[in-house]
Each structure stands twice: as structure tokens, then as C-alpha cells.
C-alpha positions as CSV (number, residue, x, y, z in Angstrom):
1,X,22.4,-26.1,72.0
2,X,26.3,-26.2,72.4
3,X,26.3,-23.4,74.3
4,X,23.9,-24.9,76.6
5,X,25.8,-28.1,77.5
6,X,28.7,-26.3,78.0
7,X,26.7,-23.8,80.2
8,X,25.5,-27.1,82.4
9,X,29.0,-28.5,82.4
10,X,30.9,-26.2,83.3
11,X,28.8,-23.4,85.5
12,X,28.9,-26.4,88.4
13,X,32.8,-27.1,87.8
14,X,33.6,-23.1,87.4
15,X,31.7,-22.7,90.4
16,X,33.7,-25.0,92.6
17,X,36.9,-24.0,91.2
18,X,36.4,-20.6,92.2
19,X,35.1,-21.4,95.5
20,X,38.5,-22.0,96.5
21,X,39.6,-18.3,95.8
22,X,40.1,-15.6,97.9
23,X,36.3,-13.3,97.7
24,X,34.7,-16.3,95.8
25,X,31.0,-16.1,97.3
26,X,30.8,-13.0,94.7
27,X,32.6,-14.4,91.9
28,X,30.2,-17.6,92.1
29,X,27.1,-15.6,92.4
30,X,27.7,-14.0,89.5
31,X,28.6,-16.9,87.3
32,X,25.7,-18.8,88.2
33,X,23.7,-16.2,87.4
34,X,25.2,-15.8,84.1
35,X,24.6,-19.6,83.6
36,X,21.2,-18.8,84.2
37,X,21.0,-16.2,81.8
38,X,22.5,-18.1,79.0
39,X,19.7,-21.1,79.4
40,X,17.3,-18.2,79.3
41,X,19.3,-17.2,76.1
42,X,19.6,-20.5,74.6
43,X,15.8,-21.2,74.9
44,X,15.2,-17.7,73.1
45,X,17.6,-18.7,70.0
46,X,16.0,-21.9,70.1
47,X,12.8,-20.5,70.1
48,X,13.4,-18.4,67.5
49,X,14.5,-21.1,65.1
50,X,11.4,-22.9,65.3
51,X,9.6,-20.9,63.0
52,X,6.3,-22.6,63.6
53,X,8.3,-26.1,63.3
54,X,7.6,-28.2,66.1
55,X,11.2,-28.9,66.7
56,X,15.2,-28.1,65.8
57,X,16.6,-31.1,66.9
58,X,14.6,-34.7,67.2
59,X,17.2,-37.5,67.3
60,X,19.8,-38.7,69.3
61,X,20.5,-37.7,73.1
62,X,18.9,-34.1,72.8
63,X,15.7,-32.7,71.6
64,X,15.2,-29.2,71.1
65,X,11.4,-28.2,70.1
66,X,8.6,-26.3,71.6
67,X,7.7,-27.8,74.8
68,X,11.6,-27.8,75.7
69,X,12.3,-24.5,74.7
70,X,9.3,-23.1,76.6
71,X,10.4,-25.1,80.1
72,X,14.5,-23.8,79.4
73,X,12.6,-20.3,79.0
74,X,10.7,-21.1,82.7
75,X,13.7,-22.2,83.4
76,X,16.2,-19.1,82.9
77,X,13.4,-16.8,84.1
78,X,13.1,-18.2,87.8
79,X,16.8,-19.2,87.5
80,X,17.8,-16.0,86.9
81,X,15.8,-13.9,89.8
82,X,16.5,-16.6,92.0
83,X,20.9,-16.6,91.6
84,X,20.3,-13.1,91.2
85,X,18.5,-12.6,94.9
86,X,21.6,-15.2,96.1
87,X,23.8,-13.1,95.7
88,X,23.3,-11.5,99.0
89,X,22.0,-14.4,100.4
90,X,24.6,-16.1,101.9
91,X,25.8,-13.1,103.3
92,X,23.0,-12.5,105.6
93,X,23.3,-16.4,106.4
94,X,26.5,-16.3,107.8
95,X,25.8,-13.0,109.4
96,X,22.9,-14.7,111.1
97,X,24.6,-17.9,111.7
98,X,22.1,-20.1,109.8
99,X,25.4,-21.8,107.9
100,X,29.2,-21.8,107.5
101,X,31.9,-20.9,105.0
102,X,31.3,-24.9,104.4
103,X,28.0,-24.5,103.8
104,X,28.0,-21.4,101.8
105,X,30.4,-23.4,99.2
106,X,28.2,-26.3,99.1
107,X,25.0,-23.8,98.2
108,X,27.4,-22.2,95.6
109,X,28.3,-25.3,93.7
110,X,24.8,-26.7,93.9
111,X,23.1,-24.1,92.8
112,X,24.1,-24.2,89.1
113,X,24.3,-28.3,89.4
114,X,20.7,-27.8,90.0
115,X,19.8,-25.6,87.3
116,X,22.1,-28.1,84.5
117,X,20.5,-31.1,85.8
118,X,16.9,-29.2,85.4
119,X,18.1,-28.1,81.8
120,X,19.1,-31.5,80.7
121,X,15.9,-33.1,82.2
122,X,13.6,-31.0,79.4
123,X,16.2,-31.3,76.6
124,X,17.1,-34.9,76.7
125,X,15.5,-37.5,73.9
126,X,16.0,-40.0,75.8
127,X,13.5,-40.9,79.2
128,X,16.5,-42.7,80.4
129,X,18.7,-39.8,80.5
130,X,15.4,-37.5,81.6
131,X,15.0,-40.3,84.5
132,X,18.5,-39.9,85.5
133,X,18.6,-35.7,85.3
134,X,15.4,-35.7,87.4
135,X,16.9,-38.2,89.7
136,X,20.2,-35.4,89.8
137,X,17.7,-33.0,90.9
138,X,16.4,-35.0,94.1
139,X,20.5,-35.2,95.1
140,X,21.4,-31.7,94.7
141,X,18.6,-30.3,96.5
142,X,18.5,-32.7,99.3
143,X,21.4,-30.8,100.4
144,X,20.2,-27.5,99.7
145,X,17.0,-28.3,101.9
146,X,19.3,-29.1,104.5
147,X,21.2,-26.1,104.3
148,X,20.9,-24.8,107.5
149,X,21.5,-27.8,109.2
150,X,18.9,-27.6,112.0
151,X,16.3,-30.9,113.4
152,X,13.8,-29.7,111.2
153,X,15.7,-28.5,107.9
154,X,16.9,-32.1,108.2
155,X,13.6,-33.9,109.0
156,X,12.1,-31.7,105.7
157,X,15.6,-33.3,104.4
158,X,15.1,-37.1,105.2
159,X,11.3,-36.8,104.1
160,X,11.8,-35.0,100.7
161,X,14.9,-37.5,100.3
162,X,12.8,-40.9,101.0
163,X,9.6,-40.0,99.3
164,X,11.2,-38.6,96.1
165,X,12.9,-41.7,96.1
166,X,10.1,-44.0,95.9
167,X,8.8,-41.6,93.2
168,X,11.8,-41.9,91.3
169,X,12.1,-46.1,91.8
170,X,8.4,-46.2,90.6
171,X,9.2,-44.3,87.4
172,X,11.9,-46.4,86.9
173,X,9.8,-49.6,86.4
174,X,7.8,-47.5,84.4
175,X,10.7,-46.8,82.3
176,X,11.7,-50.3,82.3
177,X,8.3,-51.4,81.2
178,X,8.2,-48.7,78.6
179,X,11.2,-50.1,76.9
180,X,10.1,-53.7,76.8
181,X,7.2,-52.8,75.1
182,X,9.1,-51.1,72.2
183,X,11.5,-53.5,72.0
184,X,8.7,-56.3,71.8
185,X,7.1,-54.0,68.7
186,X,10.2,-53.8,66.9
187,X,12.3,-50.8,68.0
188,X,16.1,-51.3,68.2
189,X,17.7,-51.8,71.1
190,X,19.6,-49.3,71.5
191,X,17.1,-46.2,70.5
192,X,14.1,-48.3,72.2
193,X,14.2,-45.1,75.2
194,X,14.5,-42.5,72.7
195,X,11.3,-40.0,72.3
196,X,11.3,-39.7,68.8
197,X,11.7,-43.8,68.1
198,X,8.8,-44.2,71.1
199,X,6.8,-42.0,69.1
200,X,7.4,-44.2,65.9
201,X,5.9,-47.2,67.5
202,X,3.6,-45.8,69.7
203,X,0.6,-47.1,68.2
204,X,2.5,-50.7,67.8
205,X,2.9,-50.8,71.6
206,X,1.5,-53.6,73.3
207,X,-1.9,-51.8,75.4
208,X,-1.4,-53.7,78.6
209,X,2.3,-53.4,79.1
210,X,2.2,-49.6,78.2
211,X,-1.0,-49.1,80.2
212,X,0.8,-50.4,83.6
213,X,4.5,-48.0,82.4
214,X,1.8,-45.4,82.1
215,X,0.3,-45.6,85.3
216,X,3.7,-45.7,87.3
217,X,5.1,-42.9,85.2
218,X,2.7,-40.8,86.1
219,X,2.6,-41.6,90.1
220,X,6.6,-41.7,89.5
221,X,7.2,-38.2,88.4
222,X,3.8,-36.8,89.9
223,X,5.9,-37.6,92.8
224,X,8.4,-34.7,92.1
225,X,5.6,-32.8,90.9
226,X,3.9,-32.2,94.3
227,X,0.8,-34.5,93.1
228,X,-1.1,-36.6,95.3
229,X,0.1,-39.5,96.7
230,X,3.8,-38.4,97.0
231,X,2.8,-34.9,98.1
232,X,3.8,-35.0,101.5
233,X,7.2,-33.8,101.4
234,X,6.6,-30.6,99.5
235,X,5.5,-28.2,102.1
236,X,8.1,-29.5,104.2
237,X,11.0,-29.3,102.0
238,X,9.5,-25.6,100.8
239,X,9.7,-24.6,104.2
240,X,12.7,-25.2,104.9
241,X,14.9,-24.7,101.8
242,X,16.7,-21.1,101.5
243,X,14.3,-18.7,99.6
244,X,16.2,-18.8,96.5
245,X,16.1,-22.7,96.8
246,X,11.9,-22.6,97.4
247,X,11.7,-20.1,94.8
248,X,13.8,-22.9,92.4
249,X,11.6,-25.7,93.6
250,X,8.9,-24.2,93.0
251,X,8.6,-22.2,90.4
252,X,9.8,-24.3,88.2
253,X,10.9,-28.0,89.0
254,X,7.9,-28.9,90.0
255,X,6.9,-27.6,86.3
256,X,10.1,-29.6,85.2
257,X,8.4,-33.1,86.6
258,X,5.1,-32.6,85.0
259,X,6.5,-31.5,81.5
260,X,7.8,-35.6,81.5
261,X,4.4,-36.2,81.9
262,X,3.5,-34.0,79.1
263,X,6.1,-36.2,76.9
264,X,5.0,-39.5,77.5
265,X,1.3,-38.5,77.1
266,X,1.2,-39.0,73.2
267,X,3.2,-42.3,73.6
268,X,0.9,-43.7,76.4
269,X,-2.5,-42.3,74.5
270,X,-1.4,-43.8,71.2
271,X,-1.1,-47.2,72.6
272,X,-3.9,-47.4,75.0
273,X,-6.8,-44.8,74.3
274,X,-6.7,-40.8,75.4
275,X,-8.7,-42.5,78.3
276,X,-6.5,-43.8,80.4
277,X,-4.2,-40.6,81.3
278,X,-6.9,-38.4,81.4
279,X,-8.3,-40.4,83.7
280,X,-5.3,-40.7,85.9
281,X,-4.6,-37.1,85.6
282,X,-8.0,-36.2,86.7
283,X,-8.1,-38.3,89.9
284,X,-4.3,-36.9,90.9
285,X,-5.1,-33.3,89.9
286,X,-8.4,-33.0,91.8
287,X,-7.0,-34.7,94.6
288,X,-4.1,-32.5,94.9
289,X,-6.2,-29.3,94.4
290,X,-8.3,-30.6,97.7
291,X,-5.9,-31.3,99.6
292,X,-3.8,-28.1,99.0
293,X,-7.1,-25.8,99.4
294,X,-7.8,-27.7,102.4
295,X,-4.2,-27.3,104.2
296,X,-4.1,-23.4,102.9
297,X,-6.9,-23.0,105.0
298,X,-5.8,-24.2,108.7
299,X,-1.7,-23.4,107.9
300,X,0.1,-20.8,109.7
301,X,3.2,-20.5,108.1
302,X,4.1,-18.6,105.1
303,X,6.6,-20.6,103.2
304,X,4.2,-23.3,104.1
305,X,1.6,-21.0,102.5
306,X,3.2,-20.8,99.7
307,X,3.8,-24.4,99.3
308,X,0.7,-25.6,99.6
309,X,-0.2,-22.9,96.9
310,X,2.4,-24.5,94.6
311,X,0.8,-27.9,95.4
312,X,-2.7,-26.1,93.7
313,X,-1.4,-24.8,90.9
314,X,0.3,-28.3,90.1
315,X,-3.0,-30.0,90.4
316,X,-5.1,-27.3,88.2
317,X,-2.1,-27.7,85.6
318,X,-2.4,-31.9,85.9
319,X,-6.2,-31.2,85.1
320,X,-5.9,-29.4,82.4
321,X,-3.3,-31.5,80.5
322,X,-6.2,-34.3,81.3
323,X,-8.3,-31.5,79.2
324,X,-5.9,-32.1,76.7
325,X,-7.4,-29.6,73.7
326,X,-4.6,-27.4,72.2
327,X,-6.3,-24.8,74.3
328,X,-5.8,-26.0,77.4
329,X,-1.9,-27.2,76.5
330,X,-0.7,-23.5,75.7
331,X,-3.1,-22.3,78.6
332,X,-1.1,-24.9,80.8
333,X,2.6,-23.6,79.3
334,X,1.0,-19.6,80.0
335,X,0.4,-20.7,83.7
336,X,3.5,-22.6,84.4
337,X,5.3,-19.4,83.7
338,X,3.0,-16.5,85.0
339,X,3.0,-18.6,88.5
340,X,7.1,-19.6,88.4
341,X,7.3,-15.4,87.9
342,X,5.1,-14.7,90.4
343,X,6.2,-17.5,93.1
344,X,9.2,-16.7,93.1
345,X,8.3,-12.9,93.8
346,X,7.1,-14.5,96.9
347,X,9.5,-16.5,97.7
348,X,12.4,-14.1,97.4
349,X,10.1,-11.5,99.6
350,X,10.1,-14.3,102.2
351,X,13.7,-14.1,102.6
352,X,14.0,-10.1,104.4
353,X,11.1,-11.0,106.3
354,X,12.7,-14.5,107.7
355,X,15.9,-12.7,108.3
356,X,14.1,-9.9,110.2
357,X,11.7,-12.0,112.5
358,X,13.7,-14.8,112.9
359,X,9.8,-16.9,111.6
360,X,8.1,-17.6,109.0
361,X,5.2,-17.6,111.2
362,X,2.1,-15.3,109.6
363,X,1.2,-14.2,113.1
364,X,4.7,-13.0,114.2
365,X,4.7,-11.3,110.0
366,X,2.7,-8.4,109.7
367,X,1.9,-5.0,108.3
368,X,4.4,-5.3,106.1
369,X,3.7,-2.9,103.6
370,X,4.3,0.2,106.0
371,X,7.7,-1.0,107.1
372,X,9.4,-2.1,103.3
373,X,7.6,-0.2,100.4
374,X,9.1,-2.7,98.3
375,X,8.8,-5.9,100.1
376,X,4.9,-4.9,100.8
377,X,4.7,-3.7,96.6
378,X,6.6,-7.2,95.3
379,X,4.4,-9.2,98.1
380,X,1.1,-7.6,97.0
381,X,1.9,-8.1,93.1
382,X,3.0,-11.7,93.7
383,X,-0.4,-12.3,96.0
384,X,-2.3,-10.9,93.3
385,X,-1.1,-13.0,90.6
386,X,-1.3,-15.9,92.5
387,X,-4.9,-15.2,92.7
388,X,-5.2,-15.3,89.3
389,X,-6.4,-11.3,88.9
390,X,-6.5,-9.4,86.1
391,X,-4.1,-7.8,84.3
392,X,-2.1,-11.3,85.3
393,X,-1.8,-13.8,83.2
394,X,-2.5,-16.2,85.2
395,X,-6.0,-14.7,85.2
396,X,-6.0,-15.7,81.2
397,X,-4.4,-19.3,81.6
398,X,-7.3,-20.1,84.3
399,X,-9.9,-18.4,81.8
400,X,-9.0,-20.9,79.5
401,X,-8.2,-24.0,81.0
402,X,-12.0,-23.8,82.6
403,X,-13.0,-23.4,78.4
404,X,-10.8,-25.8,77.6
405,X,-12.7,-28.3,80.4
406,X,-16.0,-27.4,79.4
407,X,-15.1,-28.0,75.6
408,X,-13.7,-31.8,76.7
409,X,-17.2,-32.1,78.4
410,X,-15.7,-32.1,81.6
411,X,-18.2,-29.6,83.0
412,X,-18.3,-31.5,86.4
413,X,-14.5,-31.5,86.6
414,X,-14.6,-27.8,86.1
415,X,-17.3,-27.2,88.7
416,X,-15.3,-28.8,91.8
417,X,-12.4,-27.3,91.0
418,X,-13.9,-23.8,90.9
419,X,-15.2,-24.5,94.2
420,X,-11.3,-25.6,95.5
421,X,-10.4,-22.9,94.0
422,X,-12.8,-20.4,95.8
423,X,-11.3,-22.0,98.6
424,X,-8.1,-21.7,98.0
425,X,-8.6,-17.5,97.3
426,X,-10.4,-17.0,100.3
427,X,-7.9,-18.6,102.2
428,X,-4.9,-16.9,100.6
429,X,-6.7,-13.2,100.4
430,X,-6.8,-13.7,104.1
431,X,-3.2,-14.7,105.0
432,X,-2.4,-11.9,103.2
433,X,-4.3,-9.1,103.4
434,X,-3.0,-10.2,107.4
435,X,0.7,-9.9,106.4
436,X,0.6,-6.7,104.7
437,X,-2.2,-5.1,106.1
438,X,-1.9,-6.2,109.5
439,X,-1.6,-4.4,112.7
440,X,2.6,-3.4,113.1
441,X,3.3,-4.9,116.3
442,X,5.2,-2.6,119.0
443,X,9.1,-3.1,118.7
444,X,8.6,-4.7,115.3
445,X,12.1,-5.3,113.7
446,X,13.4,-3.2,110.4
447,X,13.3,-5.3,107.5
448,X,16.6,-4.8,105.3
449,X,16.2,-5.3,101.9
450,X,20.1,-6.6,100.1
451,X,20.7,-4.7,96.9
452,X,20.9,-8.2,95.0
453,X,17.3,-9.4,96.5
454,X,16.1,-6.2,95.5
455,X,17.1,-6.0,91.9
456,X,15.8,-9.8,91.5
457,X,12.3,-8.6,93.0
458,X,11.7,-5.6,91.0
459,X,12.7,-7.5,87.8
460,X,9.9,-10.3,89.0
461,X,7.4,-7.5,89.4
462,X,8.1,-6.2,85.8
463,X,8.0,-9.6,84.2
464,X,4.9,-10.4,85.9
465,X,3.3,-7.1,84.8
466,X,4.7,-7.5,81.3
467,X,3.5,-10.8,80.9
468,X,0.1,-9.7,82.1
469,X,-0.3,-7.5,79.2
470,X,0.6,-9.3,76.8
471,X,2.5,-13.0,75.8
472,X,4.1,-11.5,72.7
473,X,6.0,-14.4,70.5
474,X,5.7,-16.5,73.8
475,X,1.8,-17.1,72.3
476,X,3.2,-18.9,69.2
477,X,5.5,-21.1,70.9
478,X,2.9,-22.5,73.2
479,X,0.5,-23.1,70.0
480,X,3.3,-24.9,68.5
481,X,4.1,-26.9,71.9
482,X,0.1,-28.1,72.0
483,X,0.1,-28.6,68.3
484,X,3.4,-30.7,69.3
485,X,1.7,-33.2,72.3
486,X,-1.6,-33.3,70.2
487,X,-0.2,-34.2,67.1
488,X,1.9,-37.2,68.0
């Protein structure tokens, strides 16, 4: 845990200190990978400690247990491939003239400000400090969506900026609310935020205060989440971040938002019935999945694509933590990492083909896999586990989250989400079977793979098969994180 703050404090600082050096675009690209790699480090030795426990530390600022140790594993995974592929990145930038040396210092010191405010949002014990840490996260990568500085990277900007705002003010007076409930049913003042106090009292809270902190919590941080009715910026923002950026946002902050609703589930189901979430969480989650199935079907842009993919998976992952069962919680924690692996294969592949067409439009992007054996293999891989196909494990986590709905007796729930979901594959299969089976158009460009880009996508490739095959001590941890929100 030491070694993790220190990692969040200083990998920002370090990285603007050398920024100022002679040949610093490598030098920070390394150490914010290396920052990345000791969260993914951290959440191993962490994991490791737990030995079944449901946590290592519970009390004061910090809280180290299952669920957090799972999302700072998401979090070193995706953080890792994605620093990794930047190495490169804002080489071919400036060599395209999508930014300046200004620019390219700004990405490198908020990079690894956006992976320690991330890393403090899933480790804090207080919803204070997680409020102000996802809060940091809506700064820094307001100015990474803007990156390139053109009308519409700073339209996607302004939007992302505003609406994540509201979010964030509307889980504020849920926060608020939240802590004048447990001060009214006796918790001290000054731990009244804390997770482990809330906990404590949970059952003591007053129904109708918590019932209302409940309700804006949830439309608060669903708001960061992608979920329906703050969902408008995502596709946007997606779109026009740099790939490494999308790949971030993505695969795993929009995971970050939704494991805060994960945390105040318990407190919020204590106090007012498991009824009341569930409910919210179904409405939000099925709205979310029709919207994105609808949108995947009429878009014509791939990082758009993408995005509106990310806003599916969000809304099958808000279902099934409405589910609630044990099953369905570790089936969740299996899916948020099997689609932050494979998103931000896709992602990162987006980034050659940008750079060679100039477009992220799917019509002016095709046959791909006969002009980049590995963009078309890491494309195709990344496709097929967003379809949720076997030997993925995404195909598992979807196998069980629809047991886990029929067990709840939410056979109806299960039914129209398999139809969004049908749509949403058909709709997908055919964007791109398009891109990389598609007719090469005559004076097609080359696309140039960086050696950095293509280190990070052959890793992703491997971790997604790996995963696929099996979960290894990863299936223990998520049983401990479900035994964790069930059992509190």
C-alpha cells in the first residue's frame, strides 16, 4: 500500500520534472509505464495477502480488500498496455501535426495523474475522498480529450466536461445526504464518510434520507460510468481522445465509476430494502444496453463503434450487479477485466489505422487484415472477445450473469437483454467483418505499426487468450469480492 501512494505521488511529479529534460518524451513513457506496472504489482501483493479474508486494511483513509484489489488489478492491466502503446504515440503525433511539444508534455504528465487519481478512487475508505479522486479524473482527461486541439476534440471536450459535472454535483448531494443520515444514527463526525463506519450503521440509517442519497449516487457516478441519462458524452469523448486515452476510459474508468456503485450498494440495501437499487440498476442498465445496441447499429465510426460498445457492456455489468447473487458479482469482476483486455486491444489497433487514413471512418477502413498481419490478428481477437465467444472469458461472465438473472427470477430482464444483445452482435460482426475483410481500396495507405504499439498489442492478445483459458487465483478473489458486497 506504501508503495502505491508513493507510485501515485510521485509518477505525476517525476513525470513533469523530467519533461523539462533534454529526450524526456522517452524517459516519461517509460516511467509511467513503470507506475503502471507497480499498481498492477501492488494489487497482486495485496491480493495475495487476503488469503480468503475479505480485506487487509479497513479503517482510516485507505481500504485495501477484494473488490479494490481486483479494480487496481483492471487497473495496471489496461494501464500498462495503454503507457506501453504511448510510448510511440506522441511521436507519430507530432510527426502528423495532431499536437505540439506543449502538448506532448501535457499528455505526459497527465497520463500517470490519471492512473493515481483512478488508483486512489478504488482504494480510498472514505466516499469523500472517492468523490474527490473521481472528480480528479473528469480534470485530467478533459485535457486529454482535447489533446489535439481541433472544433470537434474540443466540442467532445466541453460536452464530456459539462455533463460529467452535473454527474459529479449530483453525487455530491448524495454524499452529503449520505452523511447526514449517519450522523443522525449516531456515527461520529468525523468518520461519518468512512466505508467501514457506514457499514456499522447501515441498518440504523434513516430509509428515506438514504433512499434519496441512494438514488443520486447512483445517477451521480452512473454518470462517469456511461449509464443512461448522462451517457451522451461518451461516444464523443471516446472519439476523440488519443487511443491510449479511449483505451484508459474505457477499459477501465468506466469500471472505476461503477465499482463506487458496487460500495455503496450494501450501505443503501441495508437501510432501505435490496429493492430499491436493484430496481434503479435495472431501469439504467436496460436503458443503456438499448440505447447502445441501437446507436451500434446506424454508427459509422469506429472509435464511435467502440464506444457505444463500452456503453453495452456498462449496462449488462449495471444489470447484473441488480442480479446481485455472488454469482453474478464475480461474473461482473470476470467481465470488467476480459472487456478492459480486450477494448483496449481495439483501441490501441485504432491508433495505426487513424494515423494511416487520416479517419476513423469504417467506410474509408478496410481489409485490414491483408495489409497489417498484426493489426488485422489483434483486431480480430479483440472483436471476438467483445462478442463474447468462446474460448474468451467474456463468453463465461455472460454465461453466468444470464444464470445469475434467471436464479434472482429476473427471467424477463434476461430475455430483453438477450435480444439487445443479439443486436448489438449482429451489428458489431458486421462493422467488422467490413474492416478486416473488406475490399482493399486502390491506393490504400501502408499502415505502420510503432514497435511500442506493437509490444502493447501482442501482450493484450496473450492476456486475453490467457484469461480465456483459464482465471487462475483471479477466481478466488472475485468469490471473496462477492462474498465482500453480499455479506455487508
Amino acid at each position: 500500500m506504501t508503495a502505491l501512494i508513493l507510485t501515485a505521488i510521485l509518477a505525476p511529479v517525476g513525470a513533469a520534472a523530467i519533461g523539462a529534460l533534454a529526450g524526456w518524451r522517452r524517459g516519461t513513457a517509460v516511467l509511467t509505464t513503470l507506475s503502471a506496472l507497480t499498481i498492477l504489482a501492488c494489487g497482486a501483493v495485496l491480493g495475495g495477502r487476503l488469503h480468503g479474508q475479505t480485506h487487509v486494511i479497513a479503517d482510516g483513509l485507505l481500504r485495501a480488500d477484494a473488490l479494490s484489489v481486483t479494480m487496481l488489478l483492471v487497473i495496471g492491466v489496461v494501464g500498462a498496455l495503454a503507457t506501453c502503446a504511448g510510448t510511440d504515440y506522441i511521436d507519430a503525433e507530432l510527426a502528423h501535426g495532431h499536437t505540439d511539444s506543449r502538448g506532448a508534455r501535457t499528455y505526459a504528465g497527465l497520463v500517470p495523474a490519471f492512473l493515481a487519481a483512478m488508483a486512489l478512487a478504488v482504494c480510498a475508505n472514505n466516499i469523500g475522498v472517492i468523490w474527490v479522486a473521481v472528480e480528479a479524473t473528469t480534470v485530467v482527461t478533459a485535457f486529454l480529450v482535447g489533446h489535439r486541439r481541433t472544433r470537434t476534440a474540443l466540442e467532445a471536450t466541453w460536452k464530456y466536461t459539462v455533463i460529467c459535472s452535473v454527474g459529479i454535483v449530483v453525487a455530491f448531494l448524495g454524499t452529503v445526504l449520505l452523511y447526514f443520515a449517519a450522523r443522525h444514527a449516531g456515527a461520529p463526525s468525523e468518520q461519518a464518510l468512512d466505508l467501514n463506519v457506514l457499514l456499522m450503521y447501515a441498518s440504523h440509517l434513516d430509509p428515506s434520507v438514504t433512499r434519496l442519497a441512494g438514488g443520486l449516487l447512483l445517477i451521480g457516478y452512473g454518470a462517469k460510468a456511461g449509464l443512461v441519462p448522462f451517457h451522451t458524452w461518451l461516444a464523443d469523448a471516446h472519439s476523440q481522445a488519443p487511443a491510449p486515452v479511449s483505451a484508459l476510459m474505457s477499459g477501465v474508468l468506466l469500471a472505476v465509476a461503477l465499482s463506487v456503485v458496487l460500495r455503496i450498494k450494501p450501505i443503501v440495501d441495508a437501510a432501505t430494502g435490496t429493492g430499491y437499487l436493484r430496481g434503479g440498476l435495472l431501469i439504467v442498465g436496460l436503458a443503456t444496453l438499448l440505447i447502445a445496441a441501437s446507436m451500434l447499429t446506424v454508427t459509422r465510426d469506429l472509435k464511435r463503434l467502440l464506444a457505444y460498445s463500452s456503453m453495452e457492456n456498462m449496462g449488462l455489468i449495471a444489470i447484473a450487479a441488480a442480479a446481485g447473487t455472488r454469482l453474478a458479482i464475480a461474473a461482473l469482476l470476470l467481465h470488467v477485466l476480459a472487456h478492459g483486455i480486450g477494448k483496449t486491444v481495439l483501441f490501441l489497433s485504432t491508433g495505426p489505422l487513424q494515423a494511416a487514413h487520416q479517419s476513423t471512418a469504417i467506410a474509408a477502413i478496410t481489409g485490414v487484415a491483408s495489409r497489417s498481419r498484426l493489426i488485422g490478428v489483434a483486431f480480430a481477437v479483440g472483436s471476438v472477445v467483445l462478442l463474447g465467444l468462446p474460448p474468451f472469458a467474456m463468453f463465461a461472465s455472460e454465461l453466468a450473469i444470464a444464470r445469475s438473472l434467471a436464479d434472482a427470477r429476473l427471467a424477463w430482464v434476461l430475455g430483453f437483454a438477450l435480444l439487445l444483445i443479439a443486436i448489438a452482435f449482429a451489428a458489431l460482426v458486421r462493422n467488422a467483418s467490413r474492416i478486416l475483410l473488406g475490399d482493399v481500396p486502390e491506393g490504400a495507405p501502408a499502415i505502420a505499426v510503432p514497435v511500442s504499439m506493437a509490444l502493447a498489442l501482442i501482450a493484450g492478445v496473450a492476456l486475453s487468450i490467457a484469461l480465456g483459458v483459464t482465471a487462475g487465483p483471479l477466481t478466488n478473489l472475485f468469490a471473496t469480492a462477492a462474498e465482500q458486497v453480499m455479506s455487508r
